[in-house]
TIVEX-950198 format. One record per residue (C-alpha): residue number from 1; residue in three letters; x, y, z. Coordinates in steps of 0.5 Angstrom, whole numbers, padded with zeros to 4 digits. Example, Ala and Ser with C-alpha at 12.3 -4.5 7.8 and 13.67 -1.06 7.14 Angstrom:
BEGIN
<rec 1, "ala", <0025, -0009, 0016>>,
<rec 2, "ser", <0027, -0002, 0014>>,
END
This chain:
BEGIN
<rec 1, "unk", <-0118, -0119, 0035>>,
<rec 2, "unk", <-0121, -0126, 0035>>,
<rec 3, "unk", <-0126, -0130, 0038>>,
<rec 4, "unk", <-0121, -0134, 0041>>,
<rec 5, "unk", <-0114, -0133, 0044>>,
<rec 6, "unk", <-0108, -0135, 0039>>,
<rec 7, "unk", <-0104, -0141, 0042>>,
<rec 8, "unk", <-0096, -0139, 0041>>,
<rec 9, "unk", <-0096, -0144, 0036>>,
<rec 10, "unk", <-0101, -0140, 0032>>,
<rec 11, "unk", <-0098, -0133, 0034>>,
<rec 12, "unk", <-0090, -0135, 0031>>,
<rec 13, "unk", <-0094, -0138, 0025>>,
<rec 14, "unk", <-0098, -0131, 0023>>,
<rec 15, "unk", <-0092, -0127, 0025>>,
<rec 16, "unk", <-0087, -0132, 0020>>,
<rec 17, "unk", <-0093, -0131, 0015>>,
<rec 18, "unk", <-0092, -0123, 0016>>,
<rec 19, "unk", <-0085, -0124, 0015>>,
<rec 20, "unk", <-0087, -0127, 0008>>,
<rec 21, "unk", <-0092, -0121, 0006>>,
<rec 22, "unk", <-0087, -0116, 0009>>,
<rec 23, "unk", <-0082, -0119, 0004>>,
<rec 24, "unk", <-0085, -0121, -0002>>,
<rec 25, "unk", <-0093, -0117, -0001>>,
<rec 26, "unk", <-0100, -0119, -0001>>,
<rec 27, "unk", <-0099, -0124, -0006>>,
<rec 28, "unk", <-0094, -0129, -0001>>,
<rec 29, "unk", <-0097, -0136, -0002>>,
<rec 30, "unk", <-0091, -0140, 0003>>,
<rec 31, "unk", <-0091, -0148, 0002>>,
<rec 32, "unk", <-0092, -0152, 0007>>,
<rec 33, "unk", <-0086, -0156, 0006>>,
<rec 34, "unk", <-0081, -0153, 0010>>,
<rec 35, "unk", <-0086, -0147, 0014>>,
<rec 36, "unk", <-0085, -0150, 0021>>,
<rec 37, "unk", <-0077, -0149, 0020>>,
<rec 38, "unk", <-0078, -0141, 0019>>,
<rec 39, "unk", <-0084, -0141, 0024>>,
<rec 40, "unk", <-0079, -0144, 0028>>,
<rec 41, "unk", <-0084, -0150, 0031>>,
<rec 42, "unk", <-0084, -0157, 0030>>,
<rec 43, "unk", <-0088, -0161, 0024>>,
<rec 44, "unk", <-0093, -0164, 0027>>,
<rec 45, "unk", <-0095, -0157, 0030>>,
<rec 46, "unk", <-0094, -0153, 0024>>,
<rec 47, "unk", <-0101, -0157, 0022>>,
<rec 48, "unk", <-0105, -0156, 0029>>,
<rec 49, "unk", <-0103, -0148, 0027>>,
<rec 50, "unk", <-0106, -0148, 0020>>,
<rec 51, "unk", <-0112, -0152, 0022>>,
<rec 52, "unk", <-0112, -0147, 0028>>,
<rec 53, "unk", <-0112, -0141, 0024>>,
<rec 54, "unk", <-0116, -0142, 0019>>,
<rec 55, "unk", <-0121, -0144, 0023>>,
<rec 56, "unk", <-0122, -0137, 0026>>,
<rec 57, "unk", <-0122, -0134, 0019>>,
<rec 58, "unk", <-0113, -0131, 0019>>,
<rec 59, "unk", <-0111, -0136, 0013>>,
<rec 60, "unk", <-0113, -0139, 0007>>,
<rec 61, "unk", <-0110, -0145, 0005>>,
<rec 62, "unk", <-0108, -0148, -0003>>,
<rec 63, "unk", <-0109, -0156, -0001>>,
<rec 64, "unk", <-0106, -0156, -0009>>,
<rec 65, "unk", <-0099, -0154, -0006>>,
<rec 66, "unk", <-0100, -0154, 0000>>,
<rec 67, "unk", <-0099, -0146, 0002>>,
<rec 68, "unk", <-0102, -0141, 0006>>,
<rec 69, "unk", <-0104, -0133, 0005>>,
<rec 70, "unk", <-0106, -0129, 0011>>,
<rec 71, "unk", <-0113, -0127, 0010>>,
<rec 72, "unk", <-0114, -0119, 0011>>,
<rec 73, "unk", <-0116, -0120, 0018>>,
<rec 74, "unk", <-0110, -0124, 0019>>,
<rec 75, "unk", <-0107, -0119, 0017>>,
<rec 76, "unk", <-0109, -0114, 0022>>,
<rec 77, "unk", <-0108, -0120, 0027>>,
<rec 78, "unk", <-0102, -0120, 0025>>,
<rec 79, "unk", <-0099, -0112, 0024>>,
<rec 80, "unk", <-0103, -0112, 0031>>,
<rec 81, "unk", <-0098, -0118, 0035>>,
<rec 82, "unk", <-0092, -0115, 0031>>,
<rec 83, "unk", <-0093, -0109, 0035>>,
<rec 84, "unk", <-0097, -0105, 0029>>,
<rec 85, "unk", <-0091, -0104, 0024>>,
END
């Protein structure tokens, strides 16, 4: 897992940033802009889980869009909380 417990916030935005590589593949970049929305947290939550899990090394971050993408271990994270589907 990670050297840190996921806060729920950061739990319901990798499982969302699954979603996104389960329907479109590894490349699924989602932009920030309405991510909270399909992660089903609020605004100001959706920065405190990007600054969470990219800090544990789970995502990356294109500041240039802004988007995000699982890295490989947000990805086996994220496999694993999904119930290893």
């Amino acid at each position: 897992m990670t050297d840190h417990p996921l806060t729920e916030i950061e739990r319901k935005l990798i499982l969302c940033l699954l979603l996104f590589y389960k329907e479109i593949g590894p490349a699924a970049t989602p932009a920030l802009k309405s991510l909270h929305e399909e992660a089903g947290i609020e605004r100001h939550e959706l920065d405190e889980a990007v600054k969470g899990l990219r800090s544990k090394g789970l995502i990356e971050y294109w500041e240039l869009q802004p988007a995000v993408r699982l890295t490989g271990p947000g990805l086996v994270l994220a496999r694993r909380l999904d119930g290893g589907a």
